[in-house]
C-alpha positions as CSV (number, residue, x, y, z in Angstrom):
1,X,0.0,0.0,0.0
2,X,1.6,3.7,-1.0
3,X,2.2,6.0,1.4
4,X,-1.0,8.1,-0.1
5,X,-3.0,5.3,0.6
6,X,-2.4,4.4,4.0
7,X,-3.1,8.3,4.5
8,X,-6.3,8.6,2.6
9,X,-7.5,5.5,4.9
10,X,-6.1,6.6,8.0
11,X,-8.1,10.3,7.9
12,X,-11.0,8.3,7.0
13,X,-11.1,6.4,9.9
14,X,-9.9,9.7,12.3
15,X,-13.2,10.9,10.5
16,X,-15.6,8.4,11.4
17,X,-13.8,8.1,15.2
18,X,-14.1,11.9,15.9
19,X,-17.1,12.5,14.3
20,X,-19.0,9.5,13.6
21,X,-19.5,10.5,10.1
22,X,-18.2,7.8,7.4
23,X,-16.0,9.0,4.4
24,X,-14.7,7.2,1.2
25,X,-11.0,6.9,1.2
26,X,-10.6,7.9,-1.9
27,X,-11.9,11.1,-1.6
28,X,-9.1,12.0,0.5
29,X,-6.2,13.4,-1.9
30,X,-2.7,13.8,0.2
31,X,-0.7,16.1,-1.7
32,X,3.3,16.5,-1.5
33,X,4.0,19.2,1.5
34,X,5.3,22.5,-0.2
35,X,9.1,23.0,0.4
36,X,8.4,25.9,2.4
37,X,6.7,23.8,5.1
38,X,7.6,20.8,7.0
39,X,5.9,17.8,6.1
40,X,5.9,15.0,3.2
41,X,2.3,15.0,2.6
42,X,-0.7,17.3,2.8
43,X,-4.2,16.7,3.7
44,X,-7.1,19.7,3.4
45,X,-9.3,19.3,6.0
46,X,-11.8,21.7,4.5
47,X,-14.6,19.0,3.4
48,X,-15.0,17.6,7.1
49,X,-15.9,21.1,8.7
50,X,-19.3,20.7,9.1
51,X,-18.9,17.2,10.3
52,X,-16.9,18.6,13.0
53,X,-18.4,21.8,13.7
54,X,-15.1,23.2,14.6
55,X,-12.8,26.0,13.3
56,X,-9.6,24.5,10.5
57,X,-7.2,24.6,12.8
58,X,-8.6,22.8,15.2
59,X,-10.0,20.3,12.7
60,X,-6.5,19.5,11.6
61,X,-5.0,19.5,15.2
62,X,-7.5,16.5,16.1
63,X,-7.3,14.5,12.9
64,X,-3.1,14.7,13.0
65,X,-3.3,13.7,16.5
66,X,-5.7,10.6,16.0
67,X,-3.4,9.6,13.2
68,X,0.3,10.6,15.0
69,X,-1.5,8.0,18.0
70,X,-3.2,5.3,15.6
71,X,-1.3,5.3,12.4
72,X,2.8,3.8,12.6
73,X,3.8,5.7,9.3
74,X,2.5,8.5,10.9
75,X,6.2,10.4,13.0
76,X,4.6,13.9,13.2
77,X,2.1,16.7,11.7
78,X,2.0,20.8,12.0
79,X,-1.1,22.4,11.0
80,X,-1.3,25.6,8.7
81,X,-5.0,27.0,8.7
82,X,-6.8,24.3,7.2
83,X,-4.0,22.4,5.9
84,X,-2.9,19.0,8.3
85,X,1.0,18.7,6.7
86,X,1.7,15.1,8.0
87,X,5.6,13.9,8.6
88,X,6.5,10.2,7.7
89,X,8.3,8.1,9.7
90,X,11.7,7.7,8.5
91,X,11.1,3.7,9.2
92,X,8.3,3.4,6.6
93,X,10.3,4.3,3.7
94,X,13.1,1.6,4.4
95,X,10.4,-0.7,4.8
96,X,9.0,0.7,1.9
97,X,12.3,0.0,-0.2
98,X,12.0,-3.5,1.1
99,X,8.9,-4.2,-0.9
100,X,9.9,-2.1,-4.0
101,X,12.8,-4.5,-4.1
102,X,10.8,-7.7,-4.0
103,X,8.5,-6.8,-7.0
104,X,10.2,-7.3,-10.1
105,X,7.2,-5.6,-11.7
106,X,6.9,-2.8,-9.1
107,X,4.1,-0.5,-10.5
108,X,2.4,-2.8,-13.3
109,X,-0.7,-4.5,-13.4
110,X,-0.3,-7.3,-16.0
111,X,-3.6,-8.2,-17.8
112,X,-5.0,-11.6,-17.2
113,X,-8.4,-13.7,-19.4
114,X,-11.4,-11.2,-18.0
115,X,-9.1,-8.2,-18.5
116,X,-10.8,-5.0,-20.9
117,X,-9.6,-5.7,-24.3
118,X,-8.0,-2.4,-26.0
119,X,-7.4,-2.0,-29.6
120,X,-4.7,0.3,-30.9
121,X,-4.4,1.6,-34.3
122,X,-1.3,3.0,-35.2
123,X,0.9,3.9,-38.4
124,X,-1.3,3.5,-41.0
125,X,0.8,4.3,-43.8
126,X,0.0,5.0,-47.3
127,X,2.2,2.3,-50.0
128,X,2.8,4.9,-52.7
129,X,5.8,6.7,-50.2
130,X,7.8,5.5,-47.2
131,X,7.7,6.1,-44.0
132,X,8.5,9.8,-42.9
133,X,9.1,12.2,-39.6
134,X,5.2,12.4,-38.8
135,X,4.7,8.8,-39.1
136,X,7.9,8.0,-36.6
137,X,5.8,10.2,-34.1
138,X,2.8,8.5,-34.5
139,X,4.1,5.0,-34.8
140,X,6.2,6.0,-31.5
141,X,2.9,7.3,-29.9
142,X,0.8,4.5,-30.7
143,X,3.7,1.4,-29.7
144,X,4.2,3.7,-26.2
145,X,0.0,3.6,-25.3
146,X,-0.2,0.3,-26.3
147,X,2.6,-0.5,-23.7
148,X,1.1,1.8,-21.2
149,X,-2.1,0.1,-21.4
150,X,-0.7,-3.2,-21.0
151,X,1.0,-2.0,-17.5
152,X,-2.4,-0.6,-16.2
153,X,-3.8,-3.8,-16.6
154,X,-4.9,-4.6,-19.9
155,X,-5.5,-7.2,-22.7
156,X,-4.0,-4.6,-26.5
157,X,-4.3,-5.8,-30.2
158,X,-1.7,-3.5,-31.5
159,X,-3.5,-2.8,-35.2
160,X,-2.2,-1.2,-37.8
161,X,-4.6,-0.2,-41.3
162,X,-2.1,-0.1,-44.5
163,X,-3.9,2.2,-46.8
164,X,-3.2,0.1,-50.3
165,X,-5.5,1.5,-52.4
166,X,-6.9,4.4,-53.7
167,X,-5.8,7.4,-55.9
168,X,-2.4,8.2,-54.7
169,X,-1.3,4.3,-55.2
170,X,-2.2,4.6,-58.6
171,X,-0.2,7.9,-59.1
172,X,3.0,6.0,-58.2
173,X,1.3,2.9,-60.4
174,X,0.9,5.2,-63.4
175,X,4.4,7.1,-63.1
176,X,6.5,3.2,-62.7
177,X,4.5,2.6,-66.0
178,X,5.6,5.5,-67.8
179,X,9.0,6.1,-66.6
180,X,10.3,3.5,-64.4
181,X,11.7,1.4,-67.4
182,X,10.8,-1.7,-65.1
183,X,12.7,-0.5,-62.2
184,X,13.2,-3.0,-59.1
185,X,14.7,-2.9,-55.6
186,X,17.2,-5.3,-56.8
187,X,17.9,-2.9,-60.1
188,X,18.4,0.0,-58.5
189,X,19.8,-1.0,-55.0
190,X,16.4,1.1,-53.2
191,X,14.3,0.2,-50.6
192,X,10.6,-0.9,-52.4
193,X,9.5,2.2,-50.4
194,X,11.9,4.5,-50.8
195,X,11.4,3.6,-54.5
196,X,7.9,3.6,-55.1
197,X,8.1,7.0,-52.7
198,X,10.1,8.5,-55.9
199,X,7.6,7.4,-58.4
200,X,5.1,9.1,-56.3
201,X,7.4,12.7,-56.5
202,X,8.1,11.9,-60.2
203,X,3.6,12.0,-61.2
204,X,3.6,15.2,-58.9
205,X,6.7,16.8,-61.2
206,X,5.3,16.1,-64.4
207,X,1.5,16.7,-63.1
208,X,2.7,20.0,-62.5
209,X,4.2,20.7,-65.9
210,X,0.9,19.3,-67.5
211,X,-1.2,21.7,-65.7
212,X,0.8,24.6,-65.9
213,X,1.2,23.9,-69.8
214,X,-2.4,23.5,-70.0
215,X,-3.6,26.9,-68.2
216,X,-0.6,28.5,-70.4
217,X,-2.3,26.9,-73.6
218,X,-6.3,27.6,-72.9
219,X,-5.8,30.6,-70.8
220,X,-7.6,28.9,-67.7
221,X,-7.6,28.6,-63.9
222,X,-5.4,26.2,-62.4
223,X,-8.4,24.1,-60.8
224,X,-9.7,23.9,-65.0
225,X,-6.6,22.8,-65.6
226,X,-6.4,20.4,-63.4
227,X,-9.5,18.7,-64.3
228,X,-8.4,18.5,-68.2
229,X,-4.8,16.9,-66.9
230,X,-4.7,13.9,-69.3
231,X,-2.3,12.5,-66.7
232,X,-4.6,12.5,-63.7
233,X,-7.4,11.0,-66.0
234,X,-4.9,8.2,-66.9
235,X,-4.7,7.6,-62.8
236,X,-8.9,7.8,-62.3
237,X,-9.0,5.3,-64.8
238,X,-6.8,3.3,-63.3
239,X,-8.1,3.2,-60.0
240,X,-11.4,2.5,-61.6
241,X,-10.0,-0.2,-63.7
242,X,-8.6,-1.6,-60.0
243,X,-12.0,-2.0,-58.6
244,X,-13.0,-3.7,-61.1
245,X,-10.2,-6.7,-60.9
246,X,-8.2,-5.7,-64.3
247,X,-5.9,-8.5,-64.1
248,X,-2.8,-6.2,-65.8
249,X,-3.5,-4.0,-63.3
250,X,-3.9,-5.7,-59.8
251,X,-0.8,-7.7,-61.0
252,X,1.2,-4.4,-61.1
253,X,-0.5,-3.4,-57.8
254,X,0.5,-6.5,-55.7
255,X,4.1,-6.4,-57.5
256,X,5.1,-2.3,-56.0
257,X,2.8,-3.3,-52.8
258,X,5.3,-6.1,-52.1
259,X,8.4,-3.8,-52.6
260,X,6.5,-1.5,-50.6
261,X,5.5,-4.0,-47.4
262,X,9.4,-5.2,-47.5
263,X,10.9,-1.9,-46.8
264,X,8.1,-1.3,-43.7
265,X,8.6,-4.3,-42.3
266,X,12.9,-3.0,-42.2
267,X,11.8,0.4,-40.6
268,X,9.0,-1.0,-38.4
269,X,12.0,-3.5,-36.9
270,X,14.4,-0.8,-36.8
271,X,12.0,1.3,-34.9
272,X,11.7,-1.5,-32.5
273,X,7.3,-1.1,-33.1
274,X,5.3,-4.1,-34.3
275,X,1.9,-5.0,-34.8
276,X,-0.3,-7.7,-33.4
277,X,-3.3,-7.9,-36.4
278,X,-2.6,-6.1,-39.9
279,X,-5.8,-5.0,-42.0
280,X,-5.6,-3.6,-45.4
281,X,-7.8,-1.4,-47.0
282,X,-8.1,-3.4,-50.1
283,X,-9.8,-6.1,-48.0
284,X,-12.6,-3.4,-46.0
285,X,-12.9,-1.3,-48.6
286,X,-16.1,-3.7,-49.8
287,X,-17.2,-4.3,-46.5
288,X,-18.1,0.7,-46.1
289,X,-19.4,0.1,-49.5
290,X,-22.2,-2.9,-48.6
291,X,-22.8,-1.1,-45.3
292,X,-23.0,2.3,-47.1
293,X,-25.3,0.7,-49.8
294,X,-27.1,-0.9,-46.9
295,X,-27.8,2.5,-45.5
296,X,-28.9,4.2,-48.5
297,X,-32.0,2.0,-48.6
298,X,-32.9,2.4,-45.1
299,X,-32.8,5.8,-45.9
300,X,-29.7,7.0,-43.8
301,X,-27.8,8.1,-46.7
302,X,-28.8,9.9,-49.7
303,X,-27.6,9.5,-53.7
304,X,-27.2,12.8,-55.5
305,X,-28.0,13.1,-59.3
306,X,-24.9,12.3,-60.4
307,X,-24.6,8.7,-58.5
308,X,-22.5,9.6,-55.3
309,X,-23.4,8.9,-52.1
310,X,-23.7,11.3,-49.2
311,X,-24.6,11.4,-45.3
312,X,-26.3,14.2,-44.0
313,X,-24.5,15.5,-40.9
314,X,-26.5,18.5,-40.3
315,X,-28.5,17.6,-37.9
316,X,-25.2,16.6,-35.4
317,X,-24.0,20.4,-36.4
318,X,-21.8,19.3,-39.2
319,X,-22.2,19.1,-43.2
320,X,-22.7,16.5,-45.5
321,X,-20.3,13.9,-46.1
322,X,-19.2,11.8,-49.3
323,X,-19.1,7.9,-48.8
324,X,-19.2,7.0,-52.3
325,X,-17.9,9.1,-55.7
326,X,-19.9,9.2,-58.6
327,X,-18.4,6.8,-60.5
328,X,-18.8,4.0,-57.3
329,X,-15.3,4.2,-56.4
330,X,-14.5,4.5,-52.2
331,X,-13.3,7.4,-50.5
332,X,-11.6,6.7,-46.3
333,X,-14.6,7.6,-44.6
334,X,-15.9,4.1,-46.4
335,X,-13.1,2.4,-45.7
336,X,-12.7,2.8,-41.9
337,X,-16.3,1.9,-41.6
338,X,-15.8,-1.1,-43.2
339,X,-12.3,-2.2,-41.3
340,X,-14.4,-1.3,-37.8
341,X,-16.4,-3.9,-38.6
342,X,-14.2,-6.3,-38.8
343,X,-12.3,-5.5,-36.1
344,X,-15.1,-6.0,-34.2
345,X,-16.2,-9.6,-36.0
346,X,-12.7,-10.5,-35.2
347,X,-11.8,-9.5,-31.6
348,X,-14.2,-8.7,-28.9
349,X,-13.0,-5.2,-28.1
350,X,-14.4,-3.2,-25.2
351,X,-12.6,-0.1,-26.6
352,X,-10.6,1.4,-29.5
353,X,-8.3,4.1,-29.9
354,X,-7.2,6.0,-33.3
355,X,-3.9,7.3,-32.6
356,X,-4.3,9.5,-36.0
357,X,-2.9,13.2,-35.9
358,X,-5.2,16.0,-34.7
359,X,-5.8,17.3,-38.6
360,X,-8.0,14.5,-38.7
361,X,-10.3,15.6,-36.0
362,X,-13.2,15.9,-38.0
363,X,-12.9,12.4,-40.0
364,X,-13.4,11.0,-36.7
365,X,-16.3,12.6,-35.4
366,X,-17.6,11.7,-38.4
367,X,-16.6,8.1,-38.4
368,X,-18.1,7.6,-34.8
369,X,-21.7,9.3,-36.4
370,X,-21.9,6.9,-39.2
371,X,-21.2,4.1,-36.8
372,X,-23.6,4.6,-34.7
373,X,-26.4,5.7,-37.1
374,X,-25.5,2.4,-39.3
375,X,-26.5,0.5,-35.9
376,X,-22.9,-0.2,-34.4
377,X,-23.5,0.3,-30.7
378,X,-19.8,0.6,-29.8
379,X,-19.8,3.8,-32.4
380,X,-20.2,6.2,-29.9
381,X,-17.3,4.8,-27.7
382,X,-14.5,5.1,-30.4
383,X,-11.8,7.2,-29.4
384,X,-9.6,9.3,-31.0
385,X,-6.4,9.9,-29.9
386,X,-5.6,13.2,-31.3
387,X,-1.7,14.2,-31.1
388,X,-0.2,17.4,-33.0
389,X,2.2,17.5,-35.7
390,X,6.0,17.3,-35.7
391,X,7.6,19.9,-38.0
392,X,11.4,21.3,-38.6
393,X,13.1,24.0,-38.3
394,X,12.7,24.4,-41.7
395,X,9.1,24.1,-41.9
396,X,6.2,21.7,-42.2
397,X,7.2,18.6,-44.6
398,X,5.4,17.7,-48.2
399,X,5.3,13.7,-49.9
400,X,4.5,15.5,-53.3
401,X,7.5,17.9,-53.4
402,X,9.4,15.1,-51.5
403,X,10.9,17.6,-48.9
404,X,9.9,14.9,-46.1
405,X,12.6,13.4,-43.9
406,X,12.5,9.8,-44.0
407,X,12.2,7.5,-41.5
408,X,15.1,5.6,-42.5
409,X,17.5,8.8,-42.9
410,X,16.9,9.8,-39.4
411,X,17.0,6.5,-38.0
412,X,20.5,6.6,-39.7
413,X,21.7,10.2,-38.8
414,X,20.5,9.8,-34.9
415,X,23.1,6.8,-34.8
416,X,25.7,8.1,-36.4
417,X,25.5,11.6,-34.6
418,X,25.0,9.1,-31.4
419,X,28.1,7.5,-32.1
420,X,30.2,10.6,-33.0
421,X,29.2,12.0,-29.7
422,X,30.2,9.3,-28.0
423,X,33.3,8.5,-28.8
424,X,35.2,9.0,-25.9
425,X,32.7,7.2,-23.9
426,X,33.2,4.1,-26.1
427,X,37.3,3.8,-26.1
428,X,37.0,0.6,-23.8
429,X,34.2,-1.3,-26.1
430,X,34.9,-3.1,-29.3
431,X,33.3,-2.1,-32.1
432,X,30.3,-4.4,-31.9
433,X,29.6,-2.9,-28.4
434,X,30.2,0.2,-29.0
435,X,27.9,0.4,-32.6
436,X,25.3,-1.3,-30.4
437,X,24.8,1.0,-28.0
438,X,25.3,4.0,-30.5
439,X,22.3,2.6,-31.7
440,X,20.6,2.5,-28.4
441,X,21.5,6.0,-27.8
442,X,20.9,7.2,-30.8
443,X,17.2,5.9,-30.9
444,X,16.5,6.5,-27.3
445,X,17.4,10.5,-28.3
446,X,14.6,10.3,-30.8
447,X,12.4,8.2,-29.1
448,X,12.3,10.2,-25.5
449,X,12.3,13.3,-27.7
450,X,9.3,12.4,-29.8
451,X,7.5,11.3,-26.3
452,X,8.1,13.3,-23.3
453,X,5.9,16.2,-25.4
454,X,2.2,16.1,-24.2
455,X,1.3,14.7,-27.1
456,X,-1.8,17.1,-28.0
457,X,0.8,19.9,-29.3
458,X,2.4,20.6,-31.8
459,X,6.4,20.1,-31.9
460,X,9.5,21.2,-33.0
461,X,11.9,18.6,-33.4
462,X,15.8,19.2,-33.2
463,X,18.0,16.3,-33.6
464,X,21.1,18.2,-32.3
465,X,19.2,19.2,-29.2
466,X,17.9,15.7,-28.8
467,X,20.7,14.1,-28.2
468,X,22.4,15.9,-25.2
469,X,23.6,13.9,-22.7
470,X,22.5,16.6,-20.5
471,X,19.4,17.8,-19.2
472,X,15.9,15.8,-20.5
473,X,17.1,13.8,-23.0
474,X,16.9,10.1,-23.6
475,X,20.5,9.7,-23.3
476,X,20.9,12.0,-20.1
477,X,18.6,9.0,-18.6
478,X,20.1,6.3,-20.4
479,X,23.6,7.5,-19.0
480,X,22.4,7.3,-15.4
481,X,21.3,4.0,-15.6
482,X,24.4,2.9,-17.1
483,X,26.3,4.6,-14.1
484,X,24.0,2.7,-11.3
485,X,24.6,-0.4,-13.6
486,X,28.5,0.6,-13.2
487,X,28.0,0.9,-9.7
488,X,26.6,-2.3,-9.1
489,X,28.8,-3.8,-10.6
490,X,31.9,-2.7,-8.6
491,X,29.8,-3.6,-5.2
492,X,31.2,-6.5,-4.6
493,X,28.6,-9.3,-3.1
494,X,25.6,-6.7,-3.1
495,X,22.5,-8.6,-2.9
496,X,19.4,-7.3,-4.4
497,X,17.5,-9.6,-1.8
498,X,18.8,-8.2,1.3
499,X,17.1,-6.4,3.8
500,X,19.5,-4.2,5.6
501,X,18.3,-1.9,8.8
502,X,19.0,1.7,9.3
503,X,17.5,5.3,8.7
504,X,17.1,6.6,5.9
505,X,18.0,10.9,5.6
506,X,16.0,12.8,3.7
507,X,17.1,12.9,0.8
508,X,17.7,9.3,0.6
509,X,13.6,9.1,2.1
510,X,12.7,11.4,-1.0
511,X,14.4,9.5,-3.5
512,X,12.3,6.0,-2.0
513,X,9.4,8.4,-2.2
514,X,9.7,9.4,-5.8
515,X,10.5,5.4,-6.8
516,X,7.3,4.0,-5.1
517,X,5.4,7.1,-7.2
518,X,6.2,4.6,-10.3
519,X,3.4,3.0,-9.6
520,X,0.3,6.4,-9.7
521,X,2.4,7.4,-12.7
522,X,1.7,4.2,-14.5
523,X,-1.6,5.1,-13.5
524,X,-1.8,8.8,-14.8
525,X,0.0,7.7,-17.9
526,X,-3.0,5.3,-18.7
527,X,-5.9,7.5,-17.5
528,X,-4.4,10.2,-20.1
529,X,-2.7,7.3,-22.6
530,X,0.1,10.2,-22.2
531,X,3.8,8.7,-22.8
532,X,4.7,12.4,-21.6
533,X,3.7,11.6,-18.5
534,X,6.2,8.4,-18.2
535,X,8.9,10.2,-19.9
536,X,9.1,13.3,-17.6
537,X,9.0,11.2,-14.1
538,X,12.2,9.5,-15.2
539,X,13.8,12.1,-16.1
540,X,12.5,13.2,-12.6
541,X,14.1,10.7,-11.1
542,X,17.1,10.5,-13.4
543,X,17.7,13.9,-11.8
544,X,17.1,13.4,-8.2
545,X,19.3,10.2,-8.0
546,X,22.0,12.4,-9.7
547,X,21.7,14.6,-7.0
548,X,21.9,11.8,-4.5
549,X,24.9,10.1,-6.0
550,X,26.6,13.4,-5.6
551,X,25.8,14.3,-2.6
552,X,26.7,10.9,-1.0
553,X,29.2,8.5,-0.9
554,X,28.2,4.7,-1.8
555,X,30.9,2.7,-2.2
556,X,33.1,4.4,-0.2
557,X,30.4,4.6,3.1
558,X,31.9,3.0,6.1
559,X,28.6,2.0,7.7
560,X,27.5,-1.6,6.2
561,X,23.9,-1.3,6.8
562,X,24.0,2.2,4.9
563,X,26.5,1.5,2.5
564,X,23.9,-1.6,2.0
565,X,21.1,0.3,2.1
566,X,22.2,3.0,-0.8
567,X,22.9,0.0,-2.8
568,X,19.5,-1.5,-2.6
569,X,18.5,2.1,-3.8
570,X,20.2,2.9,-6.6
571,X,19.7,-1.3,-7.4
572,X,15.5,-0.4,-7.7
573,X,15.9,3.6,-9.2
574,X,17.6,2.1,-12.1
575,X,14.8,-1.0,-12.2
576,X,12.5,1.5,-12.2
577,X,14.3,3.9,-15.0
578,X,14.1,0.8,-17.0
579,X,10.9,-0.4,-16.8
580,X,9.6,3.3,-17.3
581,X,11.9,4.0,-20.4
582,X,10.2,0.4,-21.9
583,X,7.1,1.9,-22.0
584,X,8.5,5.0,-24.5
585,X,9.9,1.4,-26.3
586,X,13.7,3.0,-25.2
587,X,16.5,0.1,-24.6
588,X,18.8,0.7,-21.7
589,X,22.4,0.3,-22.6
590,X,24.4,-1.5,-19.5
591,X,27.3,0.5,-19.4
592,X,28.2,3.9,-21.5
């Protein structure tokens, strides 16, 4: 039981012995005492005022008295006004240390049969371009909540919808046709992303010279122009010919998919993300149009003049929505409605999060409308886990103009610039070592970087800044769990297991304090599915154990039982920094 706890229940039951009147426990919410005042934690005695039809003061007086008498954690209190500031006994928090040693899994819940059942959808990429800055963020995002939710406790599908179809696919389709001159991974040496990506780029370029040639020609707008492009009729056509099974071109289609799903599968690894359950929108794409259809006859949908379909949002507050183009083709509305329902049909899910960035807001207010109105009852439930974007320095990032930064070039340049700054550090490791952790380092720079912003805004994201081995960083934290792991080492014939006895200072009480916390921030983390929230208590903690090991001596302390004792508590801070940094998906290198 935490310290807060064994509070919460111990004013309850003052409460109920002073004033007969019953509270719930968890209604009481100790707060850490301000520095200014003496205490640990702080109760406000406020609510209980007319149970005890007394004055603050004296409210607090008799309530920290009850619990100095009745309650052993309990060493001392001081009242200010209204507010009971309670003092720990030193005792608890080496006890306390005790039991944080003997859990392995200090501050998880692990999911058993009955546990909820959570599906997470992240990633989904598009397979005409690879992977890019804004889908590391989100693929980051979504591997980090999925491991949050695990440690609070529950059963996660970790999903992931490719988007395989549609327009854009056919783009890069039409521009391999044209001017790849049968171009292959193996030909050119190119990941099949990275590759189909520059197909993609190379319809945009000569898209653009079309249209502006056009507008030149027939002295039009741009938007005329675009609808006369020969070339982006060639790619409609295509994409119809696609729904209709054209054998020539499906077999082109599954030929650059496969090139495509190759070079993921390389970044997904590298990334260290993975997926439990892949859909594709080729396969639920049918499933939104036979519920869409379905809808139209019950009259929940509409058909304009010209054959499309439409759902009338206005009565919600919204507009009206296409499901289906004129010439029958799907647009993603269609297909997430279709891959819900098979997610359902296939697991029985009691909730689902998009992790899809925040310029899709609207999609999914939609999406959970159409559910619901198409007679999906968990419609309403399905939530959206909004995050901002990521941009540069330089500005926001295009596919098109193919100014993104890809995944794989940044993997790459974190490392290297991981390695170069390490150098020194590495002197003592052959080169297998010392590459291995420059890849640990490098990745937990742009891992912890990616995470510890509350995910709702916006970011700016500097490599150079990223990976400092001072200050929050991933490699700051990384680094002191390397040193406890150094520490340990040179300890000869400490044992993990041991129990020594002796009192604990305060700063060494603080530091037990803010290790046992693991456990409500594992909590927070999941009420929130915030990775910011995991990422900024170890760097918290990172940075009070820094302050520790340099305030005090460990090795070098002549007392057994202390020299024991700081052991033990540098043995569970760095048990904890691990198991906090694996739920950002961070490795933690064992020596730096």
């Amino acid at each position: 039981m935490s310290i807060e706890e064994i509070i919460s229940r111990g004013v309850a039951d003052a409460v109920k012995t002073l004033y007969g009147v019953e509270i719930d426990a968890a209604t009481v919410s100790p707060s850490a005492t301000k520095k200014e005042f003496v205490g640990d934690l702080t109760v406000v005695v406020f609510p209980w005022l007319k149970a005890s039809r007394k004055a603050p003061e004296a409210t607090a007086n008799e309530i920290g008295g009850w619990l100095k008498e009745n309650v052993p954690a309990v060493a001392d209190f001081n009242v200010v006004k209204g507010f009971l500031n309670i003092s720990v006994d030193p005792s608890f928090w080496l006890r306390l240390l005790h039991e944080i040693a003997s859990k392995e899994d200090y501050g998880f819940r692990l999911p058993n049969q009955d546990s909820p059942l959570v599906m997470v959808e992240y990633s989904s990429p598009n397979t005409n371009k690879p992977l890019h800055l804004g889908h590391v963020r989100n693929n980051l995002l979504g591997y980090s909540v999925s491991q949050i939710l695990a440690a609070n406790g529950n059963r996660v599908v970790k999903t992931n919808i490719v988007n395989d179809r549609g327009i854009h696919i056919c783009k890069s389709m039409l521009a391999w046709k044209k001017w790849g001159d049968g171009a292959t991974p193996e030909s050119t040496g190119k990941k099949g992303d990275h590759l189909i990506g520059d197909f993609y780029v190379a319809f945009d370029k000569h898209f653009k010279e079309e249209v502006a040639e056009i507008m030149a020609r027939e002295n039009i707008s741009e938007d005329e122009a675009k609808e006369k492009s020969p070339l982006m009729k060639e790619a409609r056509e295509m994409l119809r010919l696609w729904e209709q099974g054209d054998p020539e071109v499906r077999q082109l289609w599954e030929m650059m998919n496969s090139w495509v799903y190759a070079g993921f599968d390389e970044t997904y690894r590298r990334l260290g993300v993975d997926f439990d359950k892949i859909y594709y929108e080729s396969d639920t794409y049918l499933e939104g149009k036979d519920l869409v259809l379905s809808g139209l006859e019950k009259g929940e949908m509409y058909r304009k003049e010209d054959g499309s379909v439409w759902a009338d949002l206005t009565p919600q507050g919204l507009d009206h929505k296409l499901l289906l183009r004129a010439d029958g083709t799907s647009v993603y509305m269609t297909q997430d409605i279709g891959t819900a329902k098979l997610r359902y049909q296939d697991y029985p899910i009691d909730r689902m999060i998009y992790v899809v960035g925040n310029e899709q807001n609207y999609h999914f207010q939609v999406l959970s409308i159409l559910l619901d109105r198409l007679g999906f009852k968990w419609g309403k439930s399905l939530m959206h886990f909004s995050y901002g974007m990521v941009e540069l320095p330089e500005g926001k990032m295009k596919s098109r103009e193919g100014t993104v930064v890809d995944a794989d070039d940044l993997i790459d340049t974190m490392i290297s610039s991981a390695a170069e700054m390490s150098a020194d550090r590495f002197k003592d490791m052959d080169e297998a070592e010392a590459a291995e952790v420059a890849r640990m380092v490098g990745l937990g720079a742009l891992k912890y970087f990616l995470l510890k912003v509350d995910p709702k805004k916006n970011m700016l994201f500097n490599p150079k800044e990223s990976i400092d081995f001072n200050g929050n960083t991933g490699p700051f934290i990384q680094y002191t769990y390397a040193r406890i792991r150094s520490l340990l080492r040179k300890a000869e014939g400490f044992n993990p297991d041991a129990t020594p006895d002796c009192e604990l200072n305060t700063k060494e009480s603080t530091l037990v304090r803010k290790v046992a916390d693991f456990r409500n921030v594992v909590a927070e983390a999941g009420r929130n599915c915030s990775p910011a929230v995991i990422a900024n208590y170890a760097y918290d903690l990172a940075k009070e154990y820094n302050q520790f090991y340099h305030d005090y001596s460990i090795l070098r302390e002549e007392n057994p039982a202390v020299k024991e004792m700081r052991l033990l508590l540098s043995f569970v801070v760095a048990r904890t920094l691990k198991s906090a940094m694996s739920l950002l998906g961070i490795e933690m290198p064992e020596r730096m």
